[in-house]
Biopython code that builds the backbone (N, CA, C, O; Angstrom):
import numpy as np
from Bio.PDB.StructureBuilder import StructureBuilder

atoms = [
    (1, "UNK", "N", (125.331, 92.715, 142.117)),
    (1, "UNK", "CA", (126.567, 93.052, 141.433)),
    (1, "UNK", "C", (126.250, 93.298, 139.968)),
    (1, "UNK", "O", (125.688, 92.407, 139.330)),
    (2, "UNK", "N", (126.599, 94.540, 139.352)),
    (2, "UNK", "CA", (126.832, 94.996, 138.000)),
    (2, "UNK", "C", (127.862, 93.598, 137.088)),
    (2, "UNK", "O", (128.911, 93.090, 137.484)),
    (3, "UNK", "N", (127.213, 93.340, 136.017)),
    (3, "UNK", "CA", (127.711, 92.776, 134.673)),
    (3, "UNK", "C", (129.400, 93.405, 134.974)),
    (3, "UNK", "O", (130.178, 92.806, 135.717)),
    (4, "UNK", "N", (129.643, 94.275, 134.488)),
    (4, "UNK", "CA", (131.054, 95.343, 134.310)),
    (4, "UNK", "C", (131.333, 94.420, 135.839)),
    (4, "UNK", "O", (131.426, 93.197, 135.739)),
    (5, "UNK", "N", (131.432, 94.943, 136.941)),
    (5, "UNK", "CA", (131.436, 94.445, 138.130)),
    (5, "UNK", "C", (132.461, 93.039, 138.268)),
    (5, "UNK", "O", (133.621, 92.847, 138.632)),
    (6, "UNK", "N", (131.325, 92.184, 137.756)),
    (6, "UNK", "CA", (131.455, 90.556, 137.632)),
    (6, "UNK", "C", (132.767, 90.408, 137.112)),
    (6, "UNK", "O", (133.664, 89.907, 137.790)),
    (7, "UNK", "N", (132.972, 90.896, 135.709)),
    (7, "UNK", "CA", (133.677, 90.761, 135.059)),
    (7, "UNK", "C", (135.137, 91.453, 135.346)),
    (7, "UNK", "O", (136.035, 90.703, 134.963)),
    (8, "UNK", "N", (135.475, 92.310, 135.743)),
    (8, "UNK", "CA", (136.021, 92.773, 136.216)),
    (8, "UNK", "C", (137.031, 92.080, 137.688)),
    (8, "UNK", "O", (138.253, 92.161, 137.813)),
    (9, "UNK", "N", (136.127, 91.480, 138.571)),
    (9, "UNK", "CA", (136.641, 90.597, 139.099)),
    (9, "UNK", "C", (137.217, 89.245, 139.019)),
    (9, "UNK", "O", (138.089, 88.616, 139.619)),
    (10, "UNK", "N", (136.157, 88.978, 137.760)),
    (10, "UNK", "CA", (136.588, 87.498, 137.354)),
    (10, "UNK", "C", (137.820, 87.646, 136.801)),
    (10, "UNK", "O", (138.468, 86.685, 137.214)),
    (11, "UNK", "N", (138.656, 88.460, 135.943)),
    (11, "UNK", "CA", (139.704, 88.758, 135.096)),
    (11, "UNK", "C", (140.822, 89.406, 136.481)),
    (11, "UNK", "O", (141.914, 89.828, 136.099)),
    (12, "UNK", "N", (140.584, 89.454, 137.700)),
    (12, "UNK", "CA", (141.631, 90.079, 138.914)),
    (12, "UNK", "C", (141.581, 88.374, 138.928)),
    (12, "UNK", "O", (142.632, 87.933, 138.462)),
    (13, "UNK", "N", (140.904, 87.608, 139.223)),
    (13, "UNK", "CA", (140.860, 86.211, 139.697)),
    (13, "UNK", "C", (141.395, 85.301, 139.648)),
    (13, "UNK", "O", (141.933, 84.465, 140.373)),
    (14, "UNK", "N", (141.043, 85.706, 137.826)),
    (14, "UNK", "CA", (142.167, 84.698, 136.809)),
    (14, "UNK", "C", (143.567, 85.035, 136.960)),
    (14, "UNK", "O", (144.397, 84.150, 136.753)),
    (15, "UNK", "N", (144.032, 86.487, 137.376)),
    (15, "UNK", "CA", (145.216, 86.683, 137.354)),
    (15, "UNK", "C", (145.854, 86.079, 138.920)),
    (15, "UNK", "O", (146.940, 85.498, 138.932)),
    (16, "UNK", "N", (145.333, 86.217, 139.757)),
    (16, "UNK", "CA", (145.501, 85.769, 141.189)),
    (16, "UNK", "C", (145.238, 84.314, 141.285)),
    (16, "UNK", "O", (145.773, 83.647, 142.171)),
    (17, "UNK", "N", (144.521, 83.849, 140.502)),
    (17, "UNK", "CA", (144.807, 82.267, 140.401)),
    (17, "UNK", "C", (145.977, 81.662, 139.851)),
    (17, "UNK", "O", (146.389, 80.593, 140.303)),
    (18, "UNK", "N", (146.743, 82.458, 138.591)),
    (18, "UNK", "CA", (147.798, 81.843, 137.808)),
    (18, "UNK", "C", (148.974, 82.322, 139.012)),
    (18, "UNK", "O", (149.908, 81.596, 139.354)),
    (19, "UNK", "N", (148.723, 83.616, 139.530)),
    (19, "UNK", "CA", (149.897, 83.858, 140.448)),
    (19, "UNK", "C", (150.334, 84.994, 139.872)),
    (19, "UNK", "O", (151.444, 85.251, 140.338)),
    (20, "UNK", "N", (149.916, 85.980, 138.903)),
    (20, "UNK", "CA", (150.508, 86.752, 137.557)),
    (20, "UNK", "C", (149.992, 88.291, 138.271)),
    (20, "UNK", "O", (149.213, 88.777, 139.091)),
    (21, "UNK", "N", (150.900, 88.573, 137.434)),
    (21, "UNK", "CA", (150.067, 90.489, 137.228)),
    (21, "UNK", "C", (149.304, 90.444, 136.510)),
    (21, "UNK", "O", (149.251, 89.573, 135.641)),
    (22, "UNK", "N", (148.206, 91.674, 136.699)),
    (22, "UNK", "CA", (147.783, 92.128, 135.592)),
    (22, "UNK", "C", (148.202, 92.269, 134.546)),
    (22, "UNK", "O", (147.563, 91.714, 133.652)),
    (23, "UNK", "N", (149.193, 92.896, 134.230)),
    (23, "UNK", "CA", (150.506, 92.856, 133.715)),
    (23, "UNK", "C", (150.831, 91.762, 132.770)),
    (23, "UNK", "O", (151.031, 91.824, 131.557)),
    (24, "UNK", "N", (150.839, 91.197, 133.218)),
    (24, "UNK", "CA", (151.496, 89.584, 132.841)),
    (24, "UNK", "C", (150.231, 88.997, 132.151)),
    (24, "UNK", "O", (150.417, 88.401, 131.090)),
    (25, "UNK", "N", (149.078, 89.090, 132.594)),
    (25, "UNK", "CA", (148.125, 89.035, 132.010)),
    (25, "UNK", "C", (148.071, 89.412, 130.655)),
    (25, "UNK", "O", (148.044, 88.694, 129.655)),
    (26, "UNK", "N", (148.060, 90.657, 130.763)),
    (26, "UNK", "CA", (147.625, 91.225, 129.092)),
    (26, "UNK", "C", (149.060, 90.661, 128.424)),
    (26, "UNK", "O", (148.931, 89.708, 127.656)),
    (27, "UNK", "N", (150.194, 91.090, 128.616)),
    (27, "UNK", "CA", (150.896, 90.104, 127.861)),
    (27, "UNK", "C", (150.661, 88.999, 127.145)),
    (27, "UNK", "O", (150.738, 88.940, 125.918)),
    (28, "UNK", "N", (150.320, 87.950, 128.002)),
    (28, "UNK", "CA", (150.051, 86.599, 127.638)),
    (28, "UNK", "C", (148.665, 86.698, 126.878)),
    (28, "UNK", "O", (148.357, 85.613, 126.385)),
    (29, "UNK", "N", (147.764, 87.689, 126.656)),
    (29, "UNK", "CA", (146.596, 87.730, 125.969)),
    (29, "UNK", "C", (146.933, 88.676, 124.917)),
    (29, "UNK", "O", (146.116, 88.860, 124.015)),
    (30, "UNK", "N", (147.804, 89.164, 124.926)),
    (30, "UNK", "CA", (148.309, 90.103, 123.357)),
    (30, "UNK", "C", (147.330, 91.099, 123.215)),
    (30, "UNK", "O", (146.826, 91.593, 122.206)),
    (31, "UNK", "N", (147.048, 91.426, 125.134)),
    (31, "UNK", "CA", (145.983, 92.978, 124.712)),
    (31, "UNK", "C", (146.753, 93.954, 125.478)),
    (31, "UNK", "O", (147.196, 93.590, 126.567)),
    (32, "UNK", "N", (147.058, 95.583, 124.913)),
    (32, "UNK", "CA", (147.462, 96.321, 125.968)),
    (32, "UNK", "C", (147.145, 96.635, 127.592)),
    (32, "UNK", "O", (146.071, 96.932, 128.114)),
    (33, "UNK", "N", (148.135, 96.506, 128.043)),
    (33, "UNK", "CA", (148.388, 96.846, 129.262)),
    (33, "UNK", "C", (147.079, 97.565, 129.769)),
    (33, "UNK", "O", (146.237, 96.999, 130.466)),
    (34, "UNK", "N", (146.993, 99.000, 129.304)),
    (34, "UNK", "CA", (146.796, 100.293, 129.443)),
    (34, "UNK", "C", (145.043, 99.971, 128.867)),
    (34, "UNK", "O", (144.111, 100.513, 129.460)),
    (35, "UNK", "N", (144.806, 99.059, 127.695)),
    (35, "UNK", "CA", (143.245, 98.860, 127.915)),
    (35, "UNK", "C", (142.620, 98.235, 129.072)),
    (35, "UNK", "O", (141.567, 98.556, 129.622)),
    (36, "UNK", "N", (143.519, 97.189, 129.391)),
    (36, "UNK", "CA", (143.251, 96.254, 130.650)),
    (36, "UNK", "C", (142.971, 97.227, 132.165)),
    (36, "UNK", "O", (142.191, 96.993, 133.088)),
    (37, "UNK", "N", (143.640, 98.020, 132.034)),
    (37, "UNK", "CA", (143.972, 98.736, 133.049)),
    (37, "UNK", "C", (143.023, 99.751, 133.510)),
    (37, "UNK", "O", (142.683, 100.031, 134.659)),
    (38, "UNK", "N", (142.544, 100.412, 132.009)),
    (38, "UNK", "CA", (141.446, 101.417, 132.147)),
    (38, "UNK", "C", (139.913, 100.988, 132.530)),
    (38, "UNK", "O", (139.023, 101.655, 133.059)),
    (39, "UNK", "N", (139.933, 99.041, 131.870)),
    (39, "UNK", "CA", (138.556, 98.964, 132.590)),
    (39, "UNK", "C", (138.838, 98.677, 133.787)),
    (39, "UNK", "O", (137.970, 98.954, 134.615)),
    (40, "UNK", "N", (139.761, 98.217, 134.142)),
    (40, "UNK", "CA", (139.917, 97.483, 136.051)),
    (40, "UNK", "C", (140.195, 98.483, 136.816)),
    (40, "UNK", "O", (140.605, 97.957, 137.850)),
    (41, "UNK", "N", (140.232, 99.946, 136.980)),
    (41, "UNK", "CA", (140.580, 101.090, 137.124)),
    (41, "UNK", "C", (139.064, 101.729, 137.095)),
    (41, "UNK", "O", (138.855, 102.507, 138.026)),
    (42, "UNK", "N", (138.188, 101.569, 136.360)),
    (42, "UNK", "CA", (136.893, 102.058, 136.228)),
    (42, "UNK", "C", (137.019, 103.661, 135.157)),
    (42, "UNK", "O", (136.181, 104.523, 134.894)),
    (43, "UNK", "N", (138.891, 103.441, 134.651)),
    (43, "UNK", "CA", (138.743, 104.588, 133.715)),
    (43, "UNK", "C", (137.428, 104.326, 132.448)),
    (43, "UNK", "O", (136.850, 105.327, 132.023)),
    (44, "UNK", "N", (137.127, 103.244, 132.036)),
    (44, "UNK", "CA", (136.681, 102.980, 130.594)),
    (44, "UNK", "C", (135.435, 101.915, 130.867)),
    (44, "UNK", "O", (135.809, 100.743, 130.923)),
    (45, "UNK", "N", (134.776, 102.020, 130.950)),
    (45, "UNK", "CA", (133.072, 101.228, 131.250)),
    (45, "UNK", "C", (133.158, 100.057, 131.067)),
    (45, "UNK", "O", (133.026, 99.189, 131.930)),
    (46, "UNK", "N", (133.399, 99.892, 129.870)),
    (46, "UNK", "CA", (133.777, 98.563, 128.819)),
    (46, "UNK", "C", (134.464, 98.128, 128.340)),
    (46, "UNK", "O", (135.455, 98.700, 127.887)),
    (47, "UNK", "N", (134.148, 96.596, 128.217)),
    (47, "UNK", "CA", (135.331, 96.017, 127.161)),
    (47, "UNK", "C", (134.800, 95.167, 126.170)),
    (47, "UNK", "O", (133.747, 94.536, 126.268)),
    (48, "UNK", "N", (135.475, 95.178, 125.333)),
    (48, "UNK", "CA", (134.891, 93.912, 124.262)),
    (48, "UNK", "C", (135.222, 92.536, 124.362)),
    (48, "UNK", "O", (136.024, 91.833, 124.976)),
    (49, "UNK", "N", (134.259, 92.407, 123.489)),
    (49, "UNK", "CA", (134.080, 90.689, 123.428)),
    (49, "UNK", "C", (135.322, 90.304, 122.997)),
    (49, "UNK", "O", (135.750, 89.313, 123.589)),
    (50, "UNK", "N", (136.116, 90.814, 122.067)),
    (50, "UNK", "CA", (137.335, 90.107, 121.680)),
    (50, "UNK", "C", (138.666, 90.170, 122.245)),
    (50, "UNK", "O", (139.675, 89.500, 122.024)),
    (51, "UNK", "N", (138.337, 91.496, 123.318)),
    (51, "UNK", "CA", (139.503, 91.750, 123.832)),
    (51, "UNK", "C", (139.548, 90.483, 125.417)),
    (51, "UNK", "O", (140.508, 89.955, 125.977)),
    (52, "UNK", "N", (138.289, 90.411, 125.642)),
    (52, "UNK", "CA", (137.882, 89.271, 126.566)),
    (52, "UNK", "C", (138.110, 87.682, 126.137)),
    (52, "UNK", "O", (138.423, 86.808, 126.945)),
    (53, "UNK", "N", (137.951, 87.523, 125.080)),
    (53, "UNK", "CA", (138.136, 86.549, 124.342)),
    (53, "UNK", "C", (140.295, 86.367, 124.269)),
    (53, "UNK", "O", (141.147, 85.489, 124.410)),
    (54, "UNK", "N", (140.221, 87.679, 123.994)),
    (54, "UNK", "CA", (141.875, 87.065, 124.240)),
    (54, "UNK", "C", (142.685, 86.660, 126.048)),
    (54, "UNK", "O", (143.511, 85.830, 126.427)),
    (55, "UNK", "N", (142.009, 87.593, 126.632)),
    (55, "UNK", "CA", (142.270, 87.750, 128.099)),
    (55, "UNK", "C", (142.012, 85.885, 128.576)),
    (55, "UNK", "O", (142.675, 85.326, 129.450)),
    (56, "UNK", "N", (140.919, 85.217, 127.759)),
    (56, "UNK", "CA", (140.554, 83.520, 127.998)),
    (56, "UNK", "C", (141.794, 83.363, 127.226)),
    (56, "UNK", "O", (142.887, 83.291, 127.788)),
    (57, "UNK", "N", (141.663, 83.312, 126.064)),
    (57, "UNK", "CA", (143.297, 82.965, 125.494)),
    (57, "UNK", "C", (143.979, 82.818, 126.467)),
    (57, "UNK", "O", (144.255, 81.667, 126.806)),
    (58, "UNK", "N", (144.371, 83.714, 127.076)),
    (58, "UNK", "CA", (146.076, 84.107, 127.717)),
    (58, "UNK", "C", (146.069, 83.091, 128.716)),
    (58, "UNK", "O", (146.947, 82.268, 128.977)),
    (59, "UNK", "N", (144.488, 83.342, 129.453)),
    (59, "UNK", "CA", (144.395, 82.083, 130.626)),
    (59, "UNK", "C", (144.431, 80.902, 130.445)),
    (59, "UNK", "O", (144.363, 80.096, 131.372)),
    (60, "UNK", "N", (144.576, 80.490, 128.888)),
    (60, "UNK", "CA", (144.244, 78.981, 128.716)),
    (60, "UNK", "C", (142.355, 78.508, 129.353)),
    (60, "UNK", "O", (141.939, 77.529, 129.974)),
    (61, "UNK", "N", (141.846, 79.415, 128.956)),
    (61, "UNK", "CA", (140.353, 79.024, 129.424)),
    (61, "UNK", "C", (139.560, 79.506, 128.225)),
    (61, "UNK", "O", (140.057, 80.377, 127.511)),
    (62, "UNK", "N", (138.301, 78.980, 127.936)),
    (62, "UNK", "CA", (137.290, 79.125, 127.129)),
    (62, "UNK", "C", (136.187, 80.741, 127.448)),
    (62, "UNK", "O", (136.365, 80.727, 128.666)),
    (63, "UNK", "N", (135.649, 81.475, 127.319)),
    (63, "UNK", "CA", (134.857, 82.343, 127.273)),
    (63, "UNK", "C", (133.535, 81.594, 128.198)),
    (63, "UNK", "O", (133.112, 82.141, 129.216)),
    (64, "UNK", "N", (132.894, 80.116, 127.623)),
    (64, "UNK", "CA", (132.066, 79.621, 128.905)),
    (64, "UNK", "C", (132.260, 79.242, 130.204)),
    (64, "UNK", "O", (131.490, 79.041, 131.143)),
    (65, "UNK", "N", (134.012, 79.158, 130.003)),
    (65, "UNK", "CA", (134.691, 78.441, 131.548)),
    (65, "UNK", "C", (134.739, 79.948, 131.880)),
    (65, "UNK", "O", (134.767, 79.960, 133.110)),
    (66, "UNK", "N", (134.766, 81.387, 131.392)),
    (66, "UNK", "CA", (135.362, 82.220, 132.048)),
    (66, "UNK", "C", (133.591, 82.824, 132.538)),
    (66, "UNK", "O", (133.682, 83.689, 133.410)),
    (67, "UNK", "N", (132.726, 82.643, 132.301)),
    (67, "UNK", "CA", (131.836, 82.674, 132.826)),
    (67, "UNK", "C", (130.932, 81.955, 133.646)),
    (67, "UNK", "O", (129.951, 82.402, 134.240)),
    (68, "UNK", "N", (131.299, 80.968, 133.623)),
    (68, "UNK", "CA", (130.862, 79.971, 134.445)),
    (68, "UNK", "C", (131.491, 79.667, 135.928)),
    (68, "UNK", "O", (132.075, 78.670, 136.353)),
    (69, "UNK", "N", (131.111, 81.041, 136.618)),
    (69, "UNK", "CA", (131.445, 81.314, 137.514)),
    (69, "UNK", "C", (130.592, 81.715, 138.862)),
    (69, "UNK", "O", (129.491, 82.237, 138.685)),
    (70, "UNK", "N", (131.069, 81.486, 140.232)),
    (70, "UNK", "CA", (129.628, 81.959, 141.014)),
    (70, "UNK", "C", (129.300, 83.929, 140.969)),
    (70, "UNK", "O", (128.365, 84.583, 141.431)),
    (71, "UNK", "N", (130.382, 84.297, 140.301)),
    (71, "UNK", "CA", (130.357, 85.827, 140.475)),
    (71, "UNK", "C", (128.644, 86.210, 139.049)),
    (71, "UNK", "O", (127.918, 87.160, 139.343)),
    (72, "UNK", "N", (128.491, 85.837, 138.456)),
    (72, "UNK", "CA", (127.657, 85.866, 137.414)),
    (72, "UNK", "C", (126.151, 85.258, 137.611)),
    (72, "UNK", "O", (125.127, 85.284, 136.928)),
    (73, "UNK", "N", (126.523, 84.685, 138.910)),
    (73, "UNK", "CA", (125.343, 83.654, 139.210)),
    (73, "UNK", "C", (123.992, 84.726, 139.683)),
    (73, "UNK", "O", (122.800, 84.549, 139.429)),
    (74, "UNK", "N", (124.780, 86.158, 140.637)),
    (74, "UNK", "CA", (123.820, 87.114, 141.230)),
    (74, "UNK", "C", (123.774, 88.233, 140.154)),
    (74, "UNK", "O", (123.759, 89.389, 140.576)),
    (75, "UNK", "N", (123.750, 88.028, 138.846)),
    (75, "UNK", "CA", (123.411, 89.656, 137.797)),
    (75, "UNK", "C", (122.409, 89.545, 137.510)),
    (75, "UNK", "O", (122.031, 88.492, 136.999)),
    (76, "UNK", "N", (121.254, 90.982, 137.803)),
    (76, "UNK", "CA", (120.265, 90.645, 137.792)),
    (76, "UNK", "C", (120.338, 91.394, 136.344)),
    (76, "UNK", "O", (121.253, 92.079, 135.888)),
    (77, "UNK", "N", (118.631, 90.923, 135.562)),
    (77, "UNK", "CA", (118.790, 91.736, 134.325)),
    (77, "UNK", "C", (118.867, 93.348, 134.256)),
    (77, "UNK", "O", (119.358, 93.885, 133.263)),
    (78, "UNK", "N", (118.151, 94.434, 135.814)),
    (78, "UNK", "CA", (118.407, 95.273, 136.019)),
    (78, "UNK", "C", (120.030, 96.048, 135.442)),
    (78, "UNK", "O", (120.026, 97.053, 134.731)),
    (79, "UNK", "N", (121.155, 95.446, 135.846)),
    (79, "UNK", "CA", (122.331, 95.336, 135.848)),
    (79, "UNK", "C", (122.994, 94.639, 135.150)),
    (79, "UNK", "O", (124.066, 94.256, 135.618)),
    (80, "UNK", "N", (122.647, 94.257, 133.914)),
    (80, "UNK", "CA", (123.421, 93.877, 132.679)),
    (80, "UNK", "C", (123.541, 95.068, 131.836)),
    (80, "UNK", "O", (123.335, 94.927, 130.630)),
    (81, "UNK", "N", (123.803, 96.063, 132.237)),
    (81, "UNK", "CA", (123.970, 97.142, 130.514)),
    (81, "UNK", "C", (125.512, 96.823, 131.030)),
    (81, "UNK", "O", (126.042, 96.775, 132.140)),
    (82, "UNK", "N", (126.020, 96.603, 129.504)),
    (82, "UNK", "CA", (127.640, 96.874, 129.410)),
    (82, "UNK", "C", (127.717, 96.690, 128.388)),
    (82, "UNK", "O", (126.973, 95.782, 128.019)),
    (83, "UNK", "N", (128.493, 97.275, 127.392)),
    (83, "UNK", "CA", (128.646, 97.148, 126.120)),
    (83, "UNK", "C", (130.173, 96.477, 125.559)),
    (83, "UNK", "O", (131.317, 96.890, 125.749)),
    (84, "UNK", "N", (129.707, 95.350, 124.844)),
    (84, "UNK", "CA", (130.830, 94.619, 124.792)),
    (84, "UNK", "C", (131.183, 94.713, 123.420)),
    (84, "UNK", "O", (132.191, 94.145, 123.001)),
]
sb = StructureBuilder()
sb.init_structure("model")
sb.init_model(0)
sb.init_chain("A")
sb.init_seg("    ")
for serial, (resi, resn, name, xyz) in enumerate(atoms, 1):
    if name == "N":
        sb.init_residue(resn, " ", resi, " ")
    sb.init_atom(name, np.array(xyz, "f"), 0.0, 1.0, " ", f" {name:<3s}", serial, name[0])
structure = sb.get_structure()
């Protein structure tokens, strides 16, 4: 599994764990809709560190809790380009 990949799922996860939309998500993280949307969509490659950093915000989780996950456990270094 691709870095982008991982992440990508982990942030559907968090939203399916609280019970929320996507939607509801970026709300509660004070990031647009429509950025959220374009990386989980595969419109836009990347995301940043801060916009990720708010997305933990919204969840009430830390950036190490949001990685500290088994989805991250299989990235090989092959498959880390993503630009954050």
């Amino acid at each position: 599994m691709t870095l982008a990949n991982a992440v990508k799922q982990r942030i559907i996860d968090l939203a399916s764990n609280q019970k929320i939309t996507i939607h509801k998500l970026a709300l509660r993280a004070g990031v647009p809709y429509s950025t959220l949307s374009s990386f989980l969509n595969g419109k836009c490659s990347s995301i940043t560190l801060t916009t990720l950093l708010h997305i933990c915000e919204g969840s009430n989780i830390t950036l190490k809790d949001f990685f500290d996950d088994e989805l991250f456990k299989n990235i090989t270094e092959s498959s880390t380009k993503m630009t954050v």
